[in-house]
C-alpha positions as semicolon CSV with decimal commas, in nm:
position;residue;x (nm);y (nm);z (nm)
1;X;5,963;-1,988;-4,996
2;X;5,771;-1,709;-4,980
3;X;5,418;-1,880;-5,072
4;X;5,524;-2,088;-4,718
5;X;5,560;-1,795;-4,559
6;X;5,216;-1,658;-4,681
7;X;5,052;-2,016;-4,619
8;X;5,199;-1,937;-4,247
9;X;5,071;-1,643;-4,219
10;X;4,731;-1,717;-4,348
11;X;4,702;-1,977;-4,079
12;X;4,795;-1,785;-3,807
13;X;4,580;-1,506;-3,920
14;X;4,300;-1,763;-3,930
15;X;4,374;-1,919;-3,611
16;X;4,367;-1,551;-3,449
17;X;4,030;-1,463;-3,546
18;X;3,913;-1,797;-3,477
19;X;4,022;-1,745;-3,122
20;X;3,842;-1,403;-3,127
21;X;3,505;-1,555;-3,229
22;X;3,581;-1,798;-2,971
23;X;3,596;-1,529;-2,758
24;X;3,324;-1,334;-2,865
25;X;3,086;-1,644;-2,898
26;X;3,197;-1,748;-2,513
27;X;3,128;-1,387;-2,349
28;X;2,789;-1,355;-2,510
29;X;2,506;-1,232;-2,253
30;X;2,273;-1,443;-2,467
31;X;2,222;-1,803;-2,503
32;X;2,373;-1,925;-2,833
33;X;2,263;-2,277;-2,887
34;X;2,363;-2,429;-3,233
35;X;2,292;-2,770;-3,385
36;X;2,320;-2,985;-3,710
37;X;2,045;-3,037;-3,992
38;X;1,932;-3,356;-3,776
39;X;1,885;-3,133;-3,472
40;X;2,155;-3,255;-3,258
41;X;2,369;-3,032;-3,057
42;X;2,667;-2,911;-3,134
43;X;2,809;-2,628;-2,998
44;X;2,631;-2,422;-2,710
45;X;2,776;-2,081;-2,532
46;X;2,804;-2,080;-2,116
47;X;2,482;-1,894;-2,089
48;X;2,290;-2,208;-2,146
49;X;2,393;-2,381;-1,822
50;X;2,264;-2,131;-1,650
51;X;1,956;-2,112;-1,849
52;X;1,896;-2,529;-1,891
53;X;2,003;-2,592;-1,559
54;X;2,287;-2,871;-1,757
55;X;2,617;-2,857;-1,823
56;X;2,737;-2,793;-2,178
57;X;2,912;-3,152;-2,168
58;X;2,522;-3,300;-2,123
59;X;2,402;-3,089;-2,398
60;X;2,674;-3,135;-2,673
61;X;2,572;-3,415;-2,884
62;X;2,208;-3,440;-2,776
63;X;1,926;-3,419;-3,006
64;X;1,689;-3,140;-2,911
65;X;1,416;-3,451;-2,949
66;X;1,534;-3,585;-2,663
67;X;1,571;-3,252;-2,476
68;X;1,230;-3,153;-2,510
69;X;1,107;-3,483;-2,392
70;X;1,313;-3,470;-2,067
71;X;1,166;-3,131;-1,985
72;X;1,507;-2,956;-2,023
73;X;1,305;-2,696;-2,261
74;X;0,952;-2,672;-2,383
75;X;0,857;-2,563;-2,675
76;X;1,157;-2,633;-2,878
77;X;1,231;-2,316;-3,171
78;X;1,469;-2,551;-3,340
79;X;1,251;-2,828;-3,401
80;X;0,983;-2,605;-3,569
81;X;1,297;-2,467;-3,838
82;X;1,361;-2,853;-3,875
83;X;1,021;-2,883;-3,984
84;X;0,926;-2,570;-4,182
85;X;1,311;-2,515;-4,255
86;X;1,181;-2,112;-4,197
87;X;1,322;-1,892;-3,917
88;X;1,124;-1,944;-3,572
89;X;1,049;-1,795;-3,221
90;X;0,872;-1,899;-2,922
91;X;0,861;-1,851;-2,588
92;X;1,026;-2,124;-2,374
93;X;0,941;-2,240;-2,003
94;X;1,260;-2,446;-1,793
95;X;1,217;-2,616;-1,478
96;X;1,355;-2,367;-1,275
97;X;1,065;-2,147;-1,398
98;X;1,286;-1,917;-1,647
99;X;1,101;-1,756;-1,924
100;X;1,317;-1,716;-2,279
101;X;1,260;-1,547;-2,595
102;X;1,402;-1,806;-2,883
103;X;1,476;-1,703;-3,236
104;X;1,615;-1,984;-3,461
105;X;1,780;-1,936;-3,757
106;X;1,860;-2,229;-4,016
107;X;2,157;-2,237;-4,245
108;X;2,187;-2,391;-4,584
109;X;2,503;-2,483;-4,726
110;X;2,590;-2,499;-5,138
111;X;2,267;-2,741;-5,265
112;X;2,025;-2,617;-5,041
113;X;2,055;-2,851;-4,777
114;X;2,002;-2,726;-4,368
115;X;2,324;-2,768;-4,249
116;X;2,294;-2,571;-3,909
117;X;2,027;-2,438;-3,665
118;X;2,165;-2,122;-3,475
119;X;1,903;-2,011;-3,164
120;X;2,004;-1,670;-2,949
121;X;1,776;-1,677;-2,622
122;X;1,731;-1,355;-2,442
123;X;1,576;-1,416;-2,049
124;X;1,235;-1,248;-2,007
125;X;1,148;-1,412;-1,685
126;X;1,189;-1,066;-1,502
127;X;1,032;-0,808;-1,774
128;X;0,737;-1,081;-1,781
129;X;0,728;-1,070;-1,452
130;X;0,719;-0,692;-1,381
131;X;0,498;-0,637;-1,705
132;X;0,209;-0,854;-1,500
133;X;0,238;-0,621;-1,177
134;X;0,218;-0,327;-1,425
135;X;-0,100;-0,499;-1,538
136;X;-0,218;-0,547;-1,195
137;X;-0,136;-0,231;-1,074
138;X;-0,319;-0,082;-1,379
139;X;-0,620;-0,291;-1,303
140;X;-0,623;-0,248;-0,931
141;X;-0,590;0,175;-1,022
142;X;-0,890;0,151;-1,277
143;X;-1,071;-0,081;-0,996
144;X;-1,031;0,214;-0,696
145;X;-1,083;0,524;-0,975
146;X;-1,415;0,345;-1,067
147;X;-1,495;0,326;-0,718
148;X;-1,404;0,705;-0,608
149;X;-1,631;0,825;-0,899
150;X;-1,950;0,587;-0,789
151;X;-1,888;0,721;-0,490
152;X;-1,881;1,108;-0,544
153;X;-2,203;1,016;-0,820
154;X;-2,413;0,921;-0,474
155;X;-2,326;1,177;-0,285
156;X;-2,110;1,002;-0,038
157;X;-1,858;1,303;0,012
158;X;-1,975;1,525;0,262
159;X;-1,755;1,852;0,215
160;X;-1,424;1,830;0,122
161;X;-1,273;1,567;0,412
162;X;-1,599;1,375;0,528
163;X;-1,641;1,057;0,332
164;X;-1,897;0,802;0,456
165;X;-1,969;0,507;0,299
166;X;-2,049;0,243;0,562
167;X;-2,457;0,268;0,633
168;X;-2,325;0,404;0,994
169;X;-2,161;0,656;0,866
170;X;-2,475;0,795;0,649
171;X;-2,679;0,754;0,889
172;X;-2,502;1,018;1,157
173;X;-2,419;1,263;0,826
174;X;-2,798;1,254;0,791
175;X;-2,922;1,339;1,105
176;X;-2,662;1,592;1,143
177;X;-2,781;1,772;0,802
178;X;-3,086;1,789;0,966
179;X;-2,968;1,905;1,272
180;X;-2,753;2,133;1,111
181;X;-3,071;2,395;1,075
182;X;-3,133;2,461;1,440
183;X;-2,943;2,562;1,711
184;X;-2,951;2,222;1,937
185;X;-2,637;2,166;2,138
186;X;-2,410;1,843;2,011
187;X;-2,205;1,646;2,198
188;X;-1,979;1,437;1,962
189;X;-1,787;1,105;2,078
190;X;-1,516;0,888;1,986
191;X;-1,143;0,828;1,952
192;X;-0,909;1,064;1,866
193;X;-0,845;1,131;1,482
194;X;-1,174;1,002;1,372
195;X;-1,268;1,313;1,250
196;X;-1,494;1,523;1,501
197;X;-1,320;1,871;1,392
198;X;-1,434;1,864;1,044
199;X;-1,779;1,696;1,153
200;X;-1,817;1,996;1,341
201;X;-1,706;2,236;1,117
202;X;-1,935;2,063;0,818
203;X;-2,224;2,120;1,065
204;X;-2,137;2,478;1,061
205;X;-2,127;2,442;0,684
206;X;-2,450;2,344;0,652
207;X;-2,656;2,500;0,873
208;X;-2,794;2,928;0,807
209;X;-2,559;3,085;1,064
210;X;-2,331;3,406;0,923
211;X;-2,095;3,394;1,153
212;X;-1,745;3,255;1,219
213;X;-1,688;2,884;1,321
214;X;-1,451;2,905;1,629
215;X;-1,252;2,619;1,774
216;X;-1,128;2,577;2,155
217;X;-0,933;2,284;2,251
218;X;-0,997;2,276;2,589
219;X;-0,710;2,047;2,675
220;X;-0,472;2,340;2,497
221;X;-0,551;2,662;2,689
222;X;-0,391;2,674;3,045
223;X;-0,651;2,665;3,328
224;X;-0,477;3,036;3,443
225;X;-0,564;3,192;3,096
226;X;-0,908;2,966;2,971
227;X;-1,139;3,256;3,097
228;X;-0,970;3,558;2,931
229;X;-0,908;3,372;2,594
230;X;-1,279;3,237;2,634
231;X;-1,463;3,615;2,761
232;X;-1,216;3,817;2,634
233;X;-1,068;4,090;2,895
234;X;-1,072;4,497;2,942
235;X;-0,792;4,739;2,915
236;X;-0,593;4,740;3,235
237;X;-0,781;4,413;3,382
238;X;-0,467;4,208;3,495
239;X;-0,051;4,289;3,430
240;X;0,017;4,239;3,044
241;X;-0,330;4,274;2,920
242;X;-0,393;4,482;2,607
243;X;-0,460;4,865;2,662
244;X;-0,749;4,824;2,433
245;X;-0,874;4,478;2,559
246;X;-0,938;4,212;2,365
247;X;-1,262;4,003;2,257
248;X;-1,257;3,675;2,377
249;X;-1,372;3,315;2,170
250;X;-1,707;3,349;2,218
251;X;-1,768;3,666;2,120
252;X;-1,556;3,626;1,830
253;X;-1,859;3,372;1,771
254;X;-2,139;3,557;1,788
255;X;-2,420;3,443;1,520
256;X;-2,175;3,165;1,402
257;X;-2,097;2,824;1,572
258;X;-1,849;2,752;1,896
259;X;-1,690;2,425;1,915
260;X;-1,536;2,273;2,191
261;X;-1,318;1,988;2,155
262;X;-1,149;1,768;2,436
263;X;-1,419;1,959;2,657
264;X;-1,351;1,638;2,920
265;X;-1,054;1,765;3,011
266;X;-1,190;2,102;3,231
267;X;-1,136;2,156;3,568
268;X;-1,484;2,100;3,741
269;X;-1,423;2,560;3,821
270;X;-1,365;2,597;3,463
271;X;-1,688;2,335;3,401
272;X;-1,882;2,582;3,620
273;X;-1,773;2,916;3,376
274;X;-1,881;2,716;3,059
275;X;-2,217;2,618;3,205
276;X;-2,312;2,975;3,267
277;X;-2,226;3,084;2,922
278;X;-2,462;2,758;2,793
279;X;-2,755;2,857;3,007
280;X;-2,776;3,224;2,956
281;X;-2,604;3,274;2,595
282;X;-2,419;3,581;2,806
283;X;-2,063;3,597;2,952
284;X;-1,886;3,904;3,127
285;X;-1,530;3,998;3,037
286;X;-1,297;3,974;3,265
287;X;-1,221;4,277;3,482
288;X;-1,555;4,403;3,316
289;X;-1,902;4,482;3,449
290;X;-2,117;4,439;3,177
291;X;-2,324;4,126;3,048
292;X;-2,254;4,068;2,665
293;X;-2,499;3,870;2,494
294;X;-2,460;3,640;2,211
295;X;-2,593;3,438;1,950
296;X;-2,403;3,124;1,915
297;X;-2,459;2,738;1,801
298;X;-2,250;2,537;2,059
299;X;-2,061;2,178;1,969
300;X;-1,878;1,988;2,161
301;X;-1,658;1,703;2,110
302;X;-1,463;1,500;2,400
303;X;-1,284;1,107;2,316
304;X;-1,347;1,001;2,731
305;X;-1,669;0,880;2,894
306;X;-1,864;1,166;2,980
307;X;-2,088;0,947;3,223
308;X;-1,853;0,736;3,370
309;X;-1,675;1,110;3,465
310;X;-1,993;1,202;3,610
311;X;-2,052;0,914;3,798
312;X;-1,674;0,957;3,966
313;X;-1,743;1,333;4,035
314;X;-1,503;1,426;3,768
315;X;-1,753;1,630;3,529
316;X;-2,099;1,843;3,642
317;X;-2,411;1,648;3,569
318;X;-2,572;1,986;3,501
319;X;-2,357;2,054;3,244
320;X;-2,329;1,699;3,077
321;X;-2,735;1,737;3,060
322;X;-2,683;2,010;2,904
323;X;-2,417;1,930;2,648
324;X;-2,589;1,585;2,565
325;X;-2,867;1,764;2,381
326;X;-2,777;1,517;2,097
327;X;-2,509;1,319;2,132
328;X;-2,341;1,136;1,823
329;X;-2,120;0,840;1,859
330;X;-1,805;0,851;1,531
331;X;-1,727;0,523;1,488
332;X;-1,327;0,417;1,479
333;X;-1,184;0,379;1,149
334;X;-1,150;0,032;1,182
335;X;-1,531;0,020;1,226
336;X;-1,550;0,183;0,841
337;X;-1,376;-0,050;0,637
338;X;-1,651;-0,007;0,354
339;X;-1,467;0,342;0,301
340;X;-1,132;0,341;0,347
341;X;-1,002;0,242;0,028
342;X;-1,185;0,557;-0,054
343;X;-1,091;0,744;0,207
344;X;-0,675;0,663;0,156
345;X;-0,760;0,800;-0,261
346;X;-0,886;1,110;-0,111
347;X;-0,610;1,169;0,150
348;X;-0,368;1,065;-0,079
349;X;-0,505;1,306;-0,339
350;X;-0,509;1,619;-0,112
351;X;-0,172;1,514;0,013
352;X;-0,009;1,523;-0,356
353;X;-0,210;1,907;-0,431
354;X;-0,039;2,000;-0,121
355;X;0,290;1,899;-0,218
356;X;0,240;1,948;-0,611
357;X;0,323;1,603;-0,684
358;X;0,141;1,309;-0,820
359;X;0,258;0,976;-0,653
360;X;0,066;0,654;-0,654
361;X;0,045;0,326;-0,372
362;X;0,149;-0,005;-0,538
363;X;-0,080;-0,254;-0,483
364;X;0,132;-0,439;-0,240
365;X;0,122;-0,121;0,025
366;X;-0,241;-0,040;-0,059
367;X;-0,315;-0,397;0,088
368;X;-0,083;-0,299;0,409
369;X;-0,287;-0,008;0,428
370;X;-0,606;-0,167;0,406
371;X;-0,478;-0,434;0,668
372;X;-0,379;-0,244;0,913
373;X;-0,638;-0,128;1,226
374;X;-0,525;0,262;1,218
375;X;-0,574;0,331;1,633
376;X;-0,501;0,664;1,531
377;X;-0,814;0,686;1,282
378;X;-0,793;0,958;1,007
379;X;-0,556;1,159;1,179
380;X;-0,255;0,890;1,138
381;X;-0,357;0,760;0,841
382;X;-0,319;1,129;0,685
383;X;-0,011;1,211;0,823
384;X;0,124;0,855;0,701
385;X;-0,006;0,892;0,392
386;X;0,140;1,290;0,387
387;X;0,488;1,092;0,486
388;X;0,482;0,860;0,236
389;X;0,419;1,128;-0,069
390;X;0,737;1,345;0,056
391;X;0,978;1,067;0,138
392;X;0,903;0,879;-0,162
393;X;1,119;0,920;-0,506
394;X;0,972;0,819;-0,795
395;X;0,581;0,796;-0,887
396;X;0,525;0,461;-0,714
397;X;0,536;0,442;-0,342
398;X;0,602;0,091;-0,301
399;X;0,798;0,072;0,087
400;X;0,735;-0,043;0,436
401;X;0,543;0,169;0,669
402;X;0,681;0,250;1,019
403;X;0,367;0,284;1,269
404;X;0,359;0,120;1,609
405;X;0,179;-0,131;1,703
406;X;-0,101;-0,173;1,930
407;X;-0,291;-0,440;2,135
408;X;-0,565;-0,361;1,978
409;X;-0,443;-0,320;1,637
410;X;-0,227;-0,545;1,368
411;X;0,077;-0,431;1,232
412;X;0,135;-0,400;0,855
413;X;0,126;-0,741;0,714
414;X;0,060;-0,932;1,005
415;X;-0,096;-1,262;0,858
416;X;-0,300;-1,465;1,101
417;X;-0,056;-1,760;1,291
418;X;0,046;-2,011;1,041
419;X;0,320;-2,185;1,194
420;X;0,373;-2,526;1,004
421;X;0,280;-2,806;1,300
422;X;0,489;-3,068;1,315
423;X;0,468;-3,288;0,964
424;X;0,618;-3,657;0,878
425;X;0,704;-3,568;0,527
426;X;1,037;-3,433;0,674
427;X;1,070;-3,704;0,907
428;X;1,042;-3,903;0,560
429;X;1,312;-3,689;0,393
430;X;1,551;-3,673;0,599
431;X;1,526;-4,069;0,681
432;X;1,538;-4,143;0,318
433;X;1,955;-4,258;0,213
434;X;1,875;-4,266;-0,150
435;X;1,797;-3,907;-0,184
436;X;2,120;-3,678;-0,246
437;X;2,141;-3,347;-0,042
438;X;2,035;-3,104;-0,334
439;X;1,717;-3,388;-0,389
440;X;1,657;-3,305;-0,005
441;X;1,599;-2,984;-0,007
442;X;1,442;-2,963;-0,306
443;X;1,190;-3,127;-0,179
444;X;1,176;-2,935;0,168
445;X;1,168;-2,631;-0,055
446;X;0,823;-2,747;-0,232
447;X;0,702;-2,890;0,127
448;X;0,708;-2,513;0,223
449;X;0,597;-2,339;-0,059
450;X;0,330;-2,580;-0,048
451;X;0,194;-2,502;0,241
452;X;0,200;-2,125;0,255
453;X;0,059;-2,139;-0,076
454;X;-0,268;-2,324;0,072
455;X;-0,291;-2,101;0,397
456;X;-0,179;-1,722;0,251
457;X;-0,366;-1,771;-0,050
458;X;-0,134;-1,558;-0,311
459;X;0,201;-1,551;-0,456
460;X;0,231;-1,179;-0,298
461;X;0,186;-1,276;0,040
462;X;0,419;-1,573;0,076
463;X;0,675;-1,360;0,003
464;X;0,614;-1,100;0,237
465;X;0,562;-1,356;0,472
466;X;0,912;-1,551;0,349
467;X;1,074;-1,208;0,297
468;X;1,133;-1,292;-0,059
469;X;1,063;-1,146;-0,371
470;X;0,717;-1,246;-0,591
471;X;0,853;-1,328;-0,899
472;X;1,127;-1,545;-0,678
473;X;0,839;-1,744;-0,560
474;X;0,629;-1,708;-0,872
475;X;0,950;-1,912;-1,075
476;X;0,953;-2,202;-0,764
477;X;0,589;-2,221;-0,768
478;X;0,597;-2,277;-1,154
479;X;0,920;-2,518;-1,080
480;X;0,734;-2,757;-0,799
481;X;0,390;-2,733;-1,050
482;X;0,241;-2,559;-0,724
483;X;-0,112;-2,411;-0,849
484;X;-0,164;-2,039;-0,695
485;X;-0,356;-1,737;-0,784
486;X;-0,302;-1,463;-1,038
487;X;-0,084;-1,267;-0,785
């Protein structure tokens, strides 16, 4: 009686752990995929549907021979313990485009015989995946580094903000070095934000003047108070000035450089004041009776058409003769794009000093940035870039850029129209009764990867363009056998 009652209890013991490794071998976040000494399947863990793409009922007394030859998995890590009868691992490709890690073990029972093959699969499609942008990312970094240091090795970087590249761009830096060592008036034009401020001030830089470099934006100073901040006043000249007066901009100049930017936007009265003080190097303080003279280089800079103003009576012609000395056209930044990849390192490199932080672009927003037309030249592109560093966590700034668009300009991954024209195949598909509905759009799936592939070129840019992820359309690319480029 009581050996029964042992017997019983043995079972159920047996019985209950069963169930557990039932359990355990059910709930595994691996693939478990297990077969006889021949090769055939017999047992296989839920994972592997998801993996294989089969249900466990159409893998369960297969042969992995006849697996690998349908494509269900290739290379097989079982097969190569049924030949060596050694532990194995490979890496394994599906259809769907999965990556795996396979171990196989074998088993030998009593006399030495394999009795079982037990795999474990791990997915690697994603850490593949992301280990190849790391690589790219490294590449592309090395790439741009390579390029900043060939370009500070030629002397490309003019000061610390001036970088020219583009023959253009060396060209006016030139003649300005040389016109840097007299005292010729320069008229500087272009957009706003290209950068006339710190050509101006790198003129001062360069040239043998002791004095101060002194800005005026003309477009700043209210017409009322432009010729007391310009002459400077004395004490008791109007209500609120200084008891002890106060030197003016120009003065403040004196043996250094005065630079006028936005000087299109005087009044034609104020136009008059300025021309004096160009002519005659003196200027009288206001409420004052004495002629000061000074020594100062003048620059101006102005982003509207000086002659067209003329012609409309808008500015003096006296005085635009007289400005135009030498004038210097700064390209836009869209007219540089042999330097702005440089230009975005630098900006982004000053940008990280100033906020003691050391953030890099992923390649996928460095092409954005590259893209894109930048109507607001240097200027915007350093504040975005400034933006970018503080709202960013992390090292890698990887996000989408708000700027506004322009007619003139393309927003940030604007590809070039390639709306798919009308095309049979679909017509074909959808006339086609033998084909089920997952068949269908299978094959509408490839029909449009297909054809993005062939007009965006790259991986990366179909899925911006599909607003999917890369390695998503890497995997379907790999699926439909759709031949692309490395990213």
């Amino acid at each position: 009686m009581k050996q029964e009652f042992d017997m019983k209890k043995s079972v159920e013991e047996l019985q209950k752990e069963n169930a557990e490794l039932e359990t355990i071998f059910n709930l595994s976040l691996d693939e478990i995929f297990v077969t006889d000494g021949n090769g055939t399947c017999i047992r296989v863990n839920p994972v592997c549907e998801k993996n294989s793409g089969r249900l466990v009922s159409e893998l369960i007394g297969r042969n992995v021979r006849d697996l690998v030859k349908e494509g269900i998995f290739t290379p097989s890590a079982t097969l190569k313990v049924l030949e060596e009868r050694k532990p194995a691992t490979v890496i394994q490709s599906t259809p769907s485009g999965k990556r795996l890690h396979v171990t196989s073990t074998p088993v030998f029972d009593e006399s030495g015989e394999l009795s079982l093959v037990i795999s474990n699969t791990i997915d690697i499609t994603e850490i593949l995946s992301l280990k190849e942008k790391i690589r790219e990312m490294e590449e592309l970094i090395e790439t741009y580094n390579n390029q900043i240091t060939e370009l500070k090795s030629t002397d490309q970087l003019y000061g610390k903000k001036i970088l020219a590249k583009s023959p253009e761009m060396i060209k006016i830096l030139e003649l300005l070095g040389r016109v840097s060592k007299v005292d010729s008036t320069v008229l500087l034009l272009g957009e706003s934000g290209v950068g006339k401020t710190e050509i101006a001030k790198w003129v001062h830089e360069q040239s043998n003047r002791s004095g101060n470099f002194v800005e005026i934006n003309c477009s700043a100073i209210p017409p009322a108070l432009f010729e007391s901040e310009l002459f400077g006043y004395e004490p008791g000249s109007f209500s609120g000035a200084l008891s002890s007066g106060s030197k003016g901009l120009v003065e403040l100049a004196d043996k250094g450089t005065l630079f006028l930017d936005e000087v299109g936007e005087l009044s034609i009265d104020l136009q008059t004041k300025l021309l004096q003080v160009i002519q005659s190097k003196a200027f009288m303080r206001v409420g004052g009776r004495t002629t000061k003279k000074v020594d100062i280089r003048i620059i101006v800079a102005t982003n509207r058409n000086l002659e067209e103003m003329v012609r409309n009576g808008e500015f003096r012609q006296d005085l635009f003769y007289r400005l135009s000395v030498i004038p210097i056209k700064v390209p836009p930044l869209r007219e540089r794009r042999d330097e702005l990849i440089e230009l975005i390192f630098t900006l982004l490199d000053r940008a990280n000093k100033k906020n003691k932080s050391n953030k890099i672009l992923s390649p996928h927003l460095l092409d954005e940035l590259v893209s894109y037309d930048w109507p607001g030249n240097i200027r915007e592109l350093e504040n975005t870039l400034e933006r970018l560093v503080v709202t960013t966590d992390g090292v890698l700034i990887d996000k989408e850029v708000d700027v506004k668009n322009t007619e003139e300009s393309k927003s940030f991954g604007n590809e070039k129209d390639i709306s798919p024209q009308k095309n049979d195949l679909f017509k074909e598909i959808l006339s086609n009764s033998e084909l089920g509905l997952d068949e269908r759009l299978e094959l509408v799936e490839k029909e449009i990867l297909k054809y993005y592939i062939d007009n965006l070129g790259t991986t990366r840019k179909v899925a911006r363009h599909l607003k999917s992820s890369q390695s998503t359309i890497s995997r379907k690319c790999i699926k439909y056998n759709i031949k692309t480029t490395q990213n």
